[in-house]
MARBA-3410 file (N, C-alpha, C, O; in Angstrom, 1 decimal):
201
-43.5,35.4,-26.9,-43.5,35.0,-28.3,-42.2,35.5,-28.9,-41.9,36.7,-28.9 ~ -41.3,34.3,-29.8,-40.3,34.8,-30.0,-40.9,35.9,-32.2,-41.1,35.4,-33.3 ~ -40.9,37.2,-31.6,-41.2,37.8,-33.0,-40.6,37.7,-34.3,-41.2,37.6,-35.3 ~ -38.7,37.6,-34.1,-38.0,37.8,-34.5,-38.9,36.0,-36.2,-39.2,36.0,-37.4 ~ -38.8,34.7,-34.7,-38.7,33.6,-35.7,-40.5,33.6,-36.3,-40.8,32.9,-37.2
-41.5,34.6,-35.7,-42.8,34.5,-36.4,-43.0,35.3,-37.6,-43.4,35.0,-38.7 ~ -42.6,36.2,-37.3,-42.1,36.7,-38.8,-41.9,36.0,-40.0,-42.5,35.6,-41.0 ~ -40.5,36.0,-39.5,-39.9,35.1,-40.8,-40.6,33.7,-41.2,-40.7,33.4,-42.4 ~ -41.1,33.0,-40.1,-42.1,31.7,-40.8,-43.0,32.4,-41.5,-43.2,32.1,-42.7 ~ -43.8,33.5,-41.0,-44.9,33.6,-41.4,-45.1,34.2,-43.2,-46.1,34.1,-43.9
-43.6,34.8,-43.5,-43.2,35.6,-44.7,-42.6,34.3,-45.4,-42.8,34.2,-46.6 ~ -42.2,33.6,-44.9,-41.8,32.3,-45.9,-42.9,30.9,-46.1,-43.2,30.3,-47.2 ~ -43.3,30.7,-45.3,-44.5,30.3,-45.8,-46.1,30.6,-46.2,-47.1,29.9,-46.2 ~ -45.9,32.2,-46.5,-46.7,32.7,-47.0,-46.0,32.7,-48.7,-46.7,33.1,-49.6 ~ -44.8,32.4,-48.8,-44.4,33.2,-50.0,-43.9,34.2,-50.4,-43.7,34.4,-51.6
-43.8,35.2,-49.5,-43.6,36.3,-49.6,-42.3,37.4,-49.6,-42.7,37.9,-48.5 ~ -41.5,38.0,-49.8,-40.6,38.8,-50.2,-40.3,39.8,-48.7,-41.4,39.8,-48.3 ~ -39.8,40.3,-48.1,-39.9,41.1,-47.2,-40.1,42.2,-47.7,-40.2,43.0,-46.8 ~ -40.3,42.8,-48.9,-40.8,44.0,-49.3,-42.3,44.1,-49.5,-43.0,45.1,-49.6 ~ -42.9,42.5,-49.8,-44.2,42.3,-50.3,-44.8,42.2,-48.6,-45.9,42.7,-48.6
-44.4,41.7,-47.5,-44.7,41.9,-46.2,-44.9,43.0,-46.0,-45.8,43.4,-45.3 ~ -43.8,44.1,-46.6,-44.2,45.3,-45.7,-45.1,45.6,-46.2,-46.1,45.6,-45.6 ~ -45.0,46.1,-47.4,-46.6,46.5,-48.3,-47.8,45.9,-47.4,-48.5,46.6,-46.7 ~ -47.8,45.0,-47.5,-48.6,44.4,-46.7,-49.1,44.8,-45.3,-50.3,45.1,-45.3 ~ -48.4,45.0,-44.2,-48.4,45.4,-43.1,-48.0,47.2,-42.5,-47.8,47.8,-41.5
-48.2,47.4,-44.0,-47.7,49.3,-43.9,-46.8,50.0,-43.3,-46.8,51.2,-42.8 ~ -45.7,48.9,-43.5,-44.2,49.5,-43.3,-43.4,49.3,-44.3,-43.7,48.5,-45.2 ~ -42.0,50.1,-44.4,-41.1,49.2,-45.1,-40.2,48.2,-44.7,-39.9,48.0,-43.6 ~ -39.6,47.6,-45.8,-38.6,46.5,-45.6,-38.1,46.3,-44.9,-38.1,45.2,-44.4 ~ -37.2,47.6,-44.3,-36.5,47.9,-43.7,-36.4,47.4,-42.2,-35.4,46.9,-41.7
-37.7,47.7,-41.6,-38.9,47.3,-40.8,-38.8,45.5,-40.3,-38.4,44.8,-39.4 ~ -39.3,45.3,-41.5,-39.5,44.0,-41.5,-38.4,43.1,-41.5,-38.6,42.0,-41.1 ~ -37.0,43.4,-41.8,-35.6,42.8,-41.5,-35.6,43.0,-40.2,-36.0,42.1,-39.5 ~ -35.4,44.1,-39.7,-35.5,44.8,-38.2,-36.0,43.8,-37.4,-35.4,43.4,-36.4 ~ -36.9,43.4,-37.7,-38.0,42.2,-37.0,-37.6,40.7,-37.3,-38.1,39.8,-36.6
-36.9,40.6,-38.0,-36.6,39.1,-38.5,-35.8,38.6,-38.0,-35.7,37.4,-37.7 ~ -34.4,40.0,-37.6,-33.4,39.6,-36.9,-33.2,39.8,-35.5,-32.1,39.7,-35.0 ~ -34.5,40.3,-34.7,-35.0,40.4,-33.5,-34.2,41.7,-33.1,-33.8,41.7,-31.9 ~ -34.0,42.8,-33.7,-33.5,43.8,-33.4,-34.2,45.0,-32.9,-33.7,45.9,-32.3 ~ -35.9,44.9,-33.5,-37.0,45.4,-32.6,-38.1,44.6,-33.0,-37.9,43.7,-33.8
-39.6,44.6,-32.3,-40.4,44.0,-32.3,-41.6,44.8,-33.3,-41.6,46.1,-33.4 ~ -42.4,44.0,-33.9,-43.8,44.8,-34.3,-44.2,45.7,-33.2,-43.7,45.8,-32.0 ~ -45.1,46.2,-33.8,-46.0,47.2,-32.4,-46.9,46.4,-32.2,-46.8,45.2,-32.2 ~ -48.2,47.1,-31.8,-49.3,45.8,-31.1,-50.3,46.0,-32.0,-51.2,45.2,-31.9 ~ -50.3,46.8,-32.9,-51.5,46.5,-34.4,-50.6,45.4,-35.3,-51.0,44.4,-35.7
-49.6,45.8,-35.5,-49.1,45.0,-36.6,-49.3,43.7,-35.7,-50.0,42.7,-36.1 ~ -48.7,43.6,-34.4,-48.7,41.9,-34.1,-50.3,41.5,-34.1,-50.8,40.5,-34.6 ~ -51.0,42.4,-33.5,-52.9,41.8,-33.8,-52.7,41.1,-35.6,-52.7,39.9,-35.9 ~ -52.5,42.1,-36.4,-52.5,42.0,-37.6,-51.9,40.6,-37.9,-52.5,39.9,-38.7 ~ -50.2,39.9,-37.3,-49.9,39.2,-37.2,-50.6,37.8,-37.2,-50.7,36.8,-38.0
-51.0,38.1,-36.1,-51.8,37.2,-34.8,-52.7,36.3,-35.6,-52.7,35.0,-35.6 ~ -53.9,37.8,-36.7,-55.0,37.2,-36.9,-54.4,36.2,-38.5,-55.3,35.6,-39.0 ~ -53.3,36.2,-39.1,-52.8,35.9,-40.1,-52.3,34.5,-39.8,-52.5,33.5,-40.5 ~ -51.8,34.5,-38.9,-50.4,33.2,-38.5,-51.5,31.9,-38.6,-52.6,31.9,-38.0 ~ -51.1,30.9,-39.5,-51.9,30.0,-39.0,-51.1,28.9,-37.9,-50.9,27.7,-38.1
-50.9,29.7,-36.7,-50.8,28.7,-35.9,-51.6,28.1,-34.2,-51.3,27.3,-33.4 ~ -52.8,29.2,-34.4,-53.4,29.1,-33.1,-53.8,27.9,-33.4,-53.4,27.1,-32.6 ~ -54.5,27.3,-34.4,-55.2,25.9,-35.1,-54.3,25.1,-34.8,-54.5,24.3,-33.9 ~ -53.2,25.2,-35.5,-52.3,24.2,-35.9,-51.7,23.7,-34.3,-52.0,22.6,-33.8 ~ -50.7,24.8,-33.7,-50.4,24.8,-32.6,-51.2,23.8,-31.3,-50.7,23.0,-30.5
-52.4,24.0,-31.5,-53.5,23.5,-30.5,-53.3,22.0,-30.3,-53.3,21.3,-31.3 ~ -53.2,21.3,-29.2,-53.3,20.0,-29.0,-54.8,19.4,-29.4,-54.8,18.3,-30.0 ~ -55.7,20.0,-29.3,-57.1,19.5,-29.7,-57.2,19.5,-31.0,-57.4,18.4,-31.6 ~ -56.9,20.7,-31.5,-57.2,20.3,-33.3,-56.3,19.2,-33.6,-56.6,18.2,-34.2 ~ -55.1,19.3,-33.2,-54.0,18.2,-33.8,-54.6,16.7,-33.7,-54.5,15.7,-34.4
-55.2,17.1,-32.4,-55.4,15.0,-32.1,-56.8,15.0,-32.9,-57.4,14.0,-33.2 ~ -57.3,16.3,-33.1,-58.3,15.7,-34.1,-58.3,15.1,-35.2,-58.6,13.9,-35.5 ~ -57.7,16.2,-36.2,-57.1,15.8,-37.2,-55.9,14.8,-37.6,-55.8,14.6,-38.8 ~ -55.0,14.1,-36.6,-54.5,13.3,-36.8,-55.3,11.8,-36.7,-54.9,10.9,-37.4 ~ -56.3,11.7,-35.9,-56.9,10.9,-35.4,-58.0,10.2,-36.4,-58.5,9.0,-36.4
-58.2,11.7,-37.2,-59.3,11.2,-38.3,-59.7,10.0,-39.3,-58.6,10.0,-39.9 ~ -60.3,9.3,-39.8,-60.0,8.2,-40.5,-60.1,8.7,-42.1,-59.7,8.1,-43.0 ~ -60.9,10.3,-42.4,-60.5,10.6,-43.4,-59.6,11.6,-43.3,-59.0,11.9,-42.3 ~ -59.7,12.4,-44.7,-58.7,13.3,-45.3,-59.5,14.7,-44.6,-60.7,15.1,-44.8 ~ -58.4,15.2,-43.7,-59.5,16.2,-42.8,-58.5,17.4,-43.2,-57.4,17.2,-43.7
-59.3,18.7,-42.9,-58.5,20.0,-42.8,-59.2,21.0,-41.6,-60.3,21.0,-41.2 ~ -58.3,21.9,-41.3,-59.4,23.1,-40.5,-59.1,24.4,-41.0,-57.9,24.7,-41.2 ~ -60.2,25.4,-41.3,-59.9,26.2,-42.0,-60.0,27.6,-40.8,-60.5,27.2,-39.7 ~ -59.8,28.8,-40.8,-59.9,29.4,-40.0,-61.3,30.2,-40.5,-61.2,30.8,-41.6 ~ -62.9,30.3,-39.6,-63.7,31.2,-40.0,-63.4,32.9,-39.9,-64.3,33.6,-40.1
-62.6,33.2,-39.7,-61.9,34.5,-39.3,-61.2,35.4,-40.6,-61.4,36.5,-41.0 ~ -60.4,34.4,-41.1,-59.6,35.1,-41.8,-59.9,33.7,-43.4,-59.3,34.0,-44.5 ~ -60.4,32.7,-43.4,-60.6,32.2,-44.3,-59.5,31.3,-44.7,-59.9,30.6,-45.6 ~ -58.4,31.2,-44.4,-56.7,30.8,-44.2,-56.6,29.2,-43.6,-56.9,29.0,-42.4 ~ -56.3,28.1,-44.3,-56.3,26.8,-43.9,-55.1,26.8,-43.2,-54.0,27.0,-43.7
-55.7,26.5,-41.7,-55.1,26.1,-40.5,-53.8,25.0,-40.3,-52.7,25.1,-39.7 ~ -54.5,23.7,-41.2,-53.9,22.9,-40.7,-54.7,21.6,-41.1,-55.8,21.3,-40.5 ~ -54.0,20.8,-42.0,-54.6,19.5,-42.8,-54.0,18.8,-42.0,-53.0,19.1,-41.5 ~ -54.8,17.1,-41.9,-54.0,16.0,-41.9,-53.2,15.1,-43.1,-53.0,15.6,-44.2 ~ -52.7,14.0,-42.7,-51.6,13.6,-43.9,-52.9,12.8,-45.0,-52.8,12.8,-46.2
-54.0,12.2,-44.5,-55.0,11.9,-45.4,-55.2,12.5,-46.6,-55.3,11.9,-47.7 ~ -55.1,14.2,-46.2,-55.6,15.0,-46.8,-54.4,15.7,-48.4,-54.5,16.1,-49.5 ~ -53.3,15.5,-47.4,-52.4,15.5,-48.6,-52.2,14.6,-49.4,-51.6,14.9,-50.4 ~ -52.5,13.3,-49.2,-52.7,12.1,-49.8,-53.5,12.2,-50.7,-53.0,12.1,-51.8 ~ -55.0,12.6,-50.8,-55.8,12.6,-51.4,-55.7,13.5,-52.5,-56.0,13.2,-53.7
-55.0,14.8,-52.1,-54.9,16.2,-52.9,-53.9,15.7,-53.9,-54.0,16.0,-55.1 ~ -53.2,15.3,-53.6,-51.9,15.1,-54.2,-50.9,16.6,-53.9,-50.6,17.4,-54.8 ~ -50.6,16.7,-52.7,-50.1,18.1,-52.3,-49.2,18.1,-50.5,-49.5,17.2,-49.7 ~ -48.6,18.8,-50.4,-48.0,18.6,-49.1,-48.2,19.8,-48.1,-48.5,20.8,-48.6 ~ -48.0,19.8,-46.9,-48.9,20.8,-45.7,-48.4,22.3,-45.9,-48.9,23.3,-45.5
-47.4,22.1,-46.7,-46.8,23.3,-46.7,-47.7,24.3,-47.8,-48.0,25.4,-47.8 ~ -47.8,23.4,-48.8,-49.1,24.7,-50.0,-49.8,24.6,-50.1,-50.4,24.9,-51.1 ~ -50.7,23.9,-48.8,-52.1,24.3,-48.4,-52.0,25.4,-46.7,-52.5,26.5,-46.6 ~ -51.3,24.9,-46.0,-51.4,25.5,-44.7,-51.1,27.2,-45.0,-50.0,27.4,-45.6 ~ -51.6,28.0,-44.9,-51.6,29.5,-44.4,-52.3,29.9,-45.6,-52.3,31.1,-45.7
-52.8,29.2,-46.5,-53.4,30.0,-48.0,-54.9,30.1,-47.8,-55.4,29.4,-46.9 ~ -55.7,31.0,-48.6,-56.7,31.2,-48.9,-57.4,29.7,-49.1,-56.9,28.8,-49.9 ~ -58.5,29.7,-48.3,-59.4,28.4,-48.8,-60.0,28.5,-49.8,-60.5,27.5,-50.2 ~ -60.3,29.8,-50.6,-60.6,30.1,-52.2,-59.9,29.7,-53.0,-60.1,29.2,-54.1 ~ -58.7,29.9,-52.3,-57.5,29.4,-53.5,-57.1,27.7,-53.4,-56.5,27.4,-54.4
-57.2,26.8,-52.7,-57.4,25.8,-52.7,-58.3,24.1,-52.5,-58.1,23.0,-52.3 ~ -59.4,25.0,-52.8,-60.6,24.6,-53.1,-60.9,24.5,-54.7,-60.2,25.0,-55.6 ~ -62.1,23.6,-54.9,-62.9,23.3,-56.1,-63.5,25.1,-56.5,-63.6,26.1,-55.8 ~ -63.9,24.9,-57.9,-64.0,26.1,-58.2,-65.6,26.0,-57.9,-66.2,27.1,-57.8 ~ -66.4,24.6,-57.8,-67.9,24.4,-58.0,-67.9,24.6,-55.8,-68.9,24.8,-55.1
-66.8,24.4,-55.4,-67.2,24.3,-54.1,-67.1,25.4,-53.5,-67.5,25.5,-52.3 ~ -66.4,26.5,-54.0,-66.1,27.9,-53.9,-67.0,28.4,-54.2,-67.6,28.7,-53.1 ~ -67.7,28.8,-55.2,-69.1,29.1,-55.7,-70.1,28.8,-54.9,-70.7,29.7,-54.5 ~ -70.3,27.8,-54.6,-71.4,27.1,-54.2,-71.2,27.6,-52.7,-72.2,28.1,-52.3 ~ -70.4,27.6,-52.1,-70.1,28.0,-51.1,-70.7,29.2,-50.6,-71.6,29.5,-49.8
-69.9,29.8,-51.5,-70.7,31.5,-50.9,-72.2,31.9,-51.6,-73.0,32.7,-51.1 ~ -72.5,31.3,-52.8,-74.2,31.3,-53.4,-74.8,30.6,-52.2,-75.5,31.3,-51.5 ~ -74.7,29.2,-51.7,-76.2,29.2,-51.2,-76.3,29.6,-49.6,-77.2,29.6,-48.9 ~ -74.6,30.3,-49.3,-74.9,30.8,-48.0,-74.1,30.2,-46.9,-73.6,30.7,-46.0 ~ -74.2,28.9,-47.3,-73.4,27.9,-46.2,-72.1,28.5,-45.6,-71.9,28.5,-44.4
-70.6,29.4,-46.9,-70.2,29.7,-45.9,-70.2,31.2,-44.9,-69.5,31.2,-43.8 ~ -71.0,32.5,-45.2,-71.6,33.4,-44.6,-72.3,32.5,-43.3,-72.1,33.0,-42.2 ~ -73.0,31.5,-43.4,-73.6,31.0,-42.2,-72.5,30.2,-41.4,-73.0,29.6,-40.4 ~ -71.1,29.9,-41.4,-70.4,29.2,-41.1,-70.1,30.4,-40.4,-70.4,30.6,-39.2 ~ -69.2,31.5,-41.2,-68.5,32.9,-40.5,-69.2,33.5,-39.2,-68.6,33.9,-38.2
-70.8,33.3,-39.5,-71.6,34.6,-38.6,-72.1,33.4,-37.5,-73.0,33.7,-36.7 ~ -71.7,32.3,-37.4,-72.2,31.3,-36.4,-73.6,30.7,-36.8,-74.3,30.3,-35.8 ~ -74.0,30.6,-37.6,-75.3,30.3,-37.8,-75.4,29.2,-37.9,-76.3,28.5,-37.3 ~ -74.4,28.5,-39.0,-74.6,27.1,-39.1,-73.8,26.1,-38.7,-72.6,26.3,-38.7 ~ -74.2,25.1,-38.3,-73.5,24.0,-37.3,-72.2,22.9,-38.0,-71.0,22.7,-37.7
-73.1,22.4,-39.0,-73.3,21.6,-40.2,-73.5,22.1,-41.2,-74.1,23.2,-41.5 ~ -72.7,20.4,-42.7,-73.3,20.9,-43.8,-72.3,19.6,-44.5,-71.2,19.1,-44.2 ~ -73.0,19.4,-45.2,-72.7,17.8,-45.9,-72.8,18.4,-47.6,-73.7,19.1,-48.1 ~ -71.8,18.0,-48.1,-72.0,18.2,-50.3,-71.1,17.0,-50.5,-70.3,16.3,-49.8 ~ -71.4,17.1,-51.8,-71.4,16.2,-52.4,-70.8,16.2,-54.0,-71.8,16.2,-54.8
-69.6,16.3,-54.6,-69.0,17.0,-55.6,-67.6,16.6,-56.3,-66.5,16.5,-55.8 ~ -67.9,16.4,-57.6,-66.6,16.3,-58.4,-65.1,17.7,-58.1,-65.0,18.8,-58.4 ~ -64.3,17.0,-57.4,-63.3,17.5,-57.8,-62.1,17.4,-58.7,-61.6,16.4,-59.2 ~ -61.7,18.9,-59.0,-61.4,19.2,-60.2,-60.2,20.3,-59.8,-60.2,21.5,-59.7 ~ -59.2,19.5,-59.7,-58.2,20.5,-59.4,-57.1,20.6,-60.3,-56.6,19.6,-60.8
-56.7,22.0,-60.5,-55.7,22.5,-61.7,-56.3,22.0,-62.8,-55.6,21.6,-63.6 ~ -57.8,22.0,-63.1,-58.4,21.9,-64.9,-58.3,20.4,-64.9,-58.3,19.8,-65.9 ~ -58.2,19.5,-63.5,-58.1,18.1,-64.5,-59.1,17.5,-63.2,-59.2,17.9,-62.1 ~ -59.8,16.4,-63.6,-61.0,15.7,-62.2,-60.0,15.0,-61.9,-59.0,14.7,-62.5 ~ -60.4,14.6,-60.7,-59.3,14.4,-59.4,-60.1,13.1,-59.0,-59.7,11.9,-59.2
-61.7,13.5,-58.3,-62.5,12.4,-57.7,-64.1,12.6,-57.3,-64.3,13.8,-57.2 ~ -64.8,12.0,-57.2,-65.8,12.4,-56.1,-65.4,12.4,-55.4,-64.4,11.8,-55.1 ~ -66.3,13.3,-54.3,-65.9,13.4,-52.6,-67.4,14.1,-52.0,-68.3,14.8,-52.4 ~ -67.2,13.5,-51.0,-68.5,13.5,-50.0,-67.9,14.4,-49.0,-66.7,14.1,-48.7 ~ -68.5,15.6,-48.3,-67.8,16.3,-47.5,-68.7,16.6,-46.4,-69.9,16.8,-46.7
-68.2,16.5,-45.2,-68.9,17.2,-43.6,-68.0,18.4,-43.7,-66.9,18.6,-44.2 ~ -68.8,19.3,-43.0,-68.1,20.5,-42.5,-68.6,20.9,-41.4,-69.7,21.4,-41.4 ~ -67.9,20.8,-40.6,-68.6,21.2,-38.8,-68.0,22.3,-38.7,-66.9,22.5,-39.3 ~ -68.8,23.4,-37.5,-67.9,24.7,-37.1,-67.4,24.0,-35.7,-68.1,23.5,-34.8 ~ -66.2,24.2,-35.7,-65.9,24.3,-34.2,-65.3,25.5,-33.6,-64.5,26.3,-34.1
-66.3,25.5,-31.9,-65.2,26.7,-31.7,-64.9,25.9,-30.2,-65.6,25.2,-29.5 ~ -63.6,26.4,-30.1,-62.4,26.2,-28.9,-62.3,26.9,-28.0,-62.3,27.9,-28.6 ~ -62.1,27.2,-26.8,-62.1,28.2,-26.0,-60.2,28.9,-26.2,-59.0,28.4,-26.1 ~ -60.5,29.7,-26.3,-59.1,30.5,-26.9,-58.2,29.9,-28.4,-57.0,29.7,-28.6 ~ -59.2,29.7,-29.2,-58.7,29.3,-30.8,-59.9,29.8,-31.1,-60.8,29.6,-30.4
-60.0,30.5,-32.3,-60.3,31.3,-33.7,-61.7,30.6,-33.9,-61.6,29.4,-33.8 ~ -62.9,31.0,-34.1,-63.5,29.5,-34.7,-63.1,28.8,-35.8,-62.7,29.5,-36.7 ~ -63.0,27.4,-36.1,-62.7,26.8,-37.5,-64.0,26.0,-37.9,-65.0,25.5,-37.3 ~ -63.7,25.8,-39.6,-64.3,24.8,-40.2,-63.7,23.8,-40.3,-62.9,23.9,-41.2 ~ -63.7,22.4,-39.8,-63.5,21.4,-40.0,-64.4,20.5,-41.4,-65.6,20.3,-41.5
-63.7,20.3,-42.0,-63.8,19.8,-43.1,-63.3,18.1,-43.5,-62.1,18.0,-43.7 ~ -64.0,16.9,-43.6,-63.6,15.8,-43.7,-64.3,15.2,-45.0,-65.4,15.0,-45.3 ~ -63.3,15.0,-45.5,-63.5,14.2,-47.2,-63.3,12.9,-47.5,-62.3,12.3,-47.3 ~ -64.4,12.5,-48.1,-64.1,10.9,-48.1,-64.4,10.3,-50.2,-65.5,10.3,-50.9 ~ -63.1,10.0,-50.7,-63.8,9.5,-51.8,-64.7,9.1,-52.3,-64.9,8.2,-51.4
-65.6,9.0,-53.2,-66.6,8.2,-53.8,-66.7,8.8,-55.3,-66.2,9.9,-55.6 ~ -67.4,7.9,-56.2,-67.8,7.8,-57.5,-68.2,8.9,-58.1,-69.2,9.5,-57.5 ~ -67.7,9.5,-59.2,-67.8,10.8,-59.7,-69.4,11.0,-59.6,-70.2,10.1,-59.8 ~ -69.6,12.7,-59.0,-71.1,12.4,-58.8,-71.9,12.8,-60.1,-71.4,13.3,-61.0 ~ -73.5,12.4,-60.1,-74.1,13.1,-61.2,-74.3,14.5,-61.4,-74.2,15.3,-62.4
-74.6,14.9,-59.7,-74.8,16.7,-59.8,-73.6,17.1,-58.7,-73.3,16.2,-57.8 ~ -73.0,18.2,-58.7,-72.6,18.6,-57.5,-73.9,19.3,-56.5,-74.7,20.1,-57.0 ~ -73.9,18.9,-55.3,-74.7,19.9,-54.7,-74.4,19.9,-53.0,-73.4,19.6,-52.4 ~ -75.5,20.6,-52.5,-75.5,20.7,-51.0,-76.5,19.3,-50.4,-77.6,19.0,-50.9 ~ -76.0,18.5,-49.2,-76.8,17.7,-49.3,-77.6,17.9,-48.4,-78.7,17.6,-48.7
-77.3,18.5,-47.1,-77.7,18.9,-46.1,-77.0,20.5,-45.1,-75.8,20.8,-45.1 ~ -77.8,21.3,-44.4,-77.5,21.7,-43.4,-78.1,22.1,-42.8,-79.3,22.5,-43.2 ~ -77.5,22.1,-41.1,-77.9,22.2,-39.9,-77.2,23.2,-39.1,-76.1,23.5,-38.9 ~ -78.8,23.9,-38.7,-78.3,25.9,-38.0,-77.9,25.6,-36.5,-78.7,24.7,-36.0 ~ -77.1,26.1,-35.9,-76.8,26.3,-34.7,-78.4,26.0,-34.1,-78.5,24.8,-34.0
-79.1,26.5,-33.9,-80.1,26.1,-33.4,-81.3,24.8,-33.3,-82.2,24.5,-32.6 ~ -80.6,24.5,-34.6,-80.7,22.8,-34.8,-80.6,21.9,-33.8,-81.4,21.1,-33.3 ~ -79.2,22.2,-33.6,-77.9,21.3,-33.3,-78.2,21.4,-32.0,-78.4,20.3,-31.3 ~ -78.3,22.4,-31.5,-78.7,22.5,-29.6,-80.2,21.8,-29.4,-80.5,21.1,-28.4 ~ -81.5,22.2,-30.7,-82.4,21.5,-30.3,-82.1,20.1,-29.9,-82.2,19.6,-28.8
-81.6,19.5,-31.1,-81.5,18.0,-30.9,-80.6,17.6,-30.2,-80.5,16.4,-30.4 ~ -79.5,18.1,-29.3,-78.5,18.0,-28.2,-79.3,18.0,-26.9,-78.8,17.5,-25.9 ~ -80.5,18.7,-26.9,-81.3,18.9,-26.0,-82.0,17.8,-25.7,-82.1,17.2,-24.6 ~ -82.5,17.4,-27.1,-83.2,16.0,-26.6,-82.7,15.2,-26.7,-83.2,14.2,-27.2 ~ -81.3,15.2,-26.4,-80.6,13.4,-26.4,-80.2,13.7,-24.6,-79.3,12.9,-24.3
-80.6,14.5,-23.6,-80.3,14.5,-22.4,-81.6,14.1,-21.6,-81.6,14.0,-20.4
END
């Protein structure tokens, strides 16, 4: 892995300053130039630290890609790990009114509905996403982004996990008619999902 060029993507499309990286990573600047210009490497906490930050194990991946490219809606994957959107399709920037670049590597708090954020961590769905519990989960909800309504949107959220990628949430949105309530419409626990996988064999 070339360090020198993960660095620097990772500090520029995070936004960030080489001084606000080191803070970050408990070095100084100095450090982090050092690294940018391939003149020494992180150590092996900082690259873990790296590692678990970079959104490119998702992105990178041929599976998620043909997923999300392949999609018929507006899809994204978010990372259950570190909470950090992975990697949208172009649907998805379509719909947002936004481009890959200021959604990919940001907090999914921060680019989310403020009723789906909430709702999110109140009724549990995403603690049951992080600790593997839940499979599924379907809402249903006015979006409202930067203070102004955007659309209804009907949402699946599946956990996927990959063998050597992060687990993610897949997330696929499809417009519809501003709703009357926001809510949860369904979800399905890991244990669900294998029951009734069981009996379709």
């Amino acid at each position: 892995m070339n360090w020198a060029n993960v660095v620097k993507r990772y500090r520029e499309r995070t936004g960030m300053l080489q001084k606000q990286l080191a803070h970050q990573l408990g070095v100084d600047s100095v450090t982090v130039s050092r690294w940018e210009r391939g003149v020494t490497e992180p150590n092996l906490i900082v690259k873990r630290q790296l590692r678990a930050e970079i959104p490119s194990s998702a992105s990178s991946s041929p599976a998620v890609r043909c997923i999300l490219k392949n999609s018929t809606k507006a899809a994204s994957a978010t990372s259950l790990s570190t909470l950090r959107v992975r990697a949208v399709n172009e649907l998805y920037c379509e719909l947002y009114g936004v481009t890959e670049d200021e959604v990919v590597g940001k907090d999914w708090r921060d680019v989310s509905s403020d009723w789906l954020r909430e709702e999110g961590e109140a009724s549990g769905v995403l603690r049951g996403f992080m600790t593997g519990r839940l499979a599924s989960a379907r809402v249903e909800h006015n979006v409202n982004l930067r203070g102004k309504f955007l659309c209804g949107s009907r949402k699946t959220i599946l956990r996927l996990d990959l063998l050597g990628i992060e687990p993610l949430a897949l997330t696929y949105s499809s417009v519809c008619e501003p709703v009357r309530e926001n809510r949860v419409l369904s979800m399905v626990t890991m244990e669900e999902a294998i029951e009734a996988g069981l009996r379709e064999l």
